[in-house]
C-alpha positions, -999 to 999 in steps of 0.1 A, spaced: -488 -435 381 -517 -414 373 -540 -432 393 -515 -420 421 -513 -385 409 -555 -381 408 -555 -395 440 -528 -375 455 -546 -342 439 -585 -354 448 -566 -359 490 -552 -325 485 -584 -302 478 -604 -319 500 -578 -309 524 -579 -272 516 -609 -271 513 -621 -248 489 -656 -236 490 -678 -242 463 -682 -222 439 -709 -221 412 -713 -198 378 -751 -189 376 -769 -174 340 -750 -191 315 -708 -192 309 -684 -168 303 -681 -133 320 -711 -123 325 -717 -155 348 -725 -145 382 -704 -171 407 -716 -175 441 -693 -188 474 -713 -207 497 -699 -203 529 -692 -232 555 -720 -232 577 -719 -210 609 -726 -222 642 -736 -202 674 -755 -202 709 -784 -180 718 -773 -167 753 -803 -151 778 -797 -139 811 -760 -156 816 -776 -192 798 -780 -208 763 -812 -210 750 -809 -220 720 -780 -234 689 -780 -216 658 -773 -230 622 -771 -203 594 -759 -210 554 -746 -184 541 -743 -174 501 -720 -148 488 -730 -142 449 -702 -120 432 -713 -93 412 -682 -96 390 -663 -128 383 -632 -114 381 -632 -104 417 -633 -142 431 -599 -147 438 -597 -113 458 -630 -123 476 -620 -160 481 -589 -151 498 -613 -129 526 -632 -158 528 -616 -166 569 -616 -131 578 -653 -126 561 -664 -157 587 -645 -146 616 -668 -107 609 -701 -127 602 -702 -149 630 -693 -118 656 -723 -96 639 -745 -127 645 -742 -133 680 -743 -94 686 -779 -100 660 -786 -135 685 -780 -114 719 -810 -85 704 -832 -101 682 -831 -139 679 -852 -158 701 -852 -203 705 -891 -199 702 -894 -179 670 -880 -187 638 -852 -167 620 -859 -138 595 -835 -144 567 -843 -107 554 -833 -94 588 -803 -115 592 -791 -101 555 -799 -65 562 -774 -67 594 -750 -88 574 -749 -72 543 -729 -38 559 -703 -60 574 -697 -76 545 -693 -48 522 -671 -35 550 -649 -64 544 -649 -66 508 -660 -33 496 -695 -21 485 -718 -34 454 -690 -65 451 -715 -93 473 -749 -100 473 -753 -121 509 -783 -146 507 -790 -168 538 -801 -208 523 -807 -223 553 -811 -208 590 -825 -233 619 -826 -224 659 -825 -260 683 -840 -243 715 -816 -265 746 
């Protein structure tokens, strides 16, 4: 029966998929936990065409601990904002033949974010950004 019951459980988070979390500088409250965020996929588009497929990682480190069951449950909506603000960032300044700024990508991010989830709550850190020019 409890080998049942684990397996029932072990089905049932990896179908709702929580993201991971991590606690960073030691336990207790003043760990910093971080989200990482599923990875976001997009298309360069020039002139009416794609250029290019985008894949950017993105890490949200809480300031506060407390505040990850607020944050976590802005997680979709916080996606849905990001992923608009980077093809608006891919439209401007992203080109398939140059490689991706991660301190540029942040600096646009980082507004929308706080927008989201209110200011000095997130630190954004990109951990992986790649460009596969079609």
């Amino acid at each position: 029966m409890r080998q049942i019951f684990s397996a029932f459980l072990i089905s049932f988070l990896a179908l709702v998929a929580v993201p991971p979390v991590s606690a960073q500088d030691g336990e207790g409250d003043s760990a910093r936990y971080s989200i990482d965020l599923d990875p976001l996929f997009f298309n360069i588009i020039q002139r009416g065409r794609v250029r290019g497929r985008v894949q950017i990682d993105l890490t949200m480190e809480l300031m506060d601990s407390r505040d990850f069951e607020d944050i976590s449950e802005r997680v979709p909506q916080l996606r849905s904002d990001i992923l608009t603000a980077l093809t608006t960032l891919a439209r401007d300044r992203m080109s398939p033949n140059a490689p991706i700024n991660p301190d540029v990508v942040v600096a646009f991010l980082q507004p929308v974010v706080d927008y989201r989830v209110g200011p000095d709550r997130v630190n954004l850190y990109v951990t992986n950004a790649l460009i596969t020019p079609k």
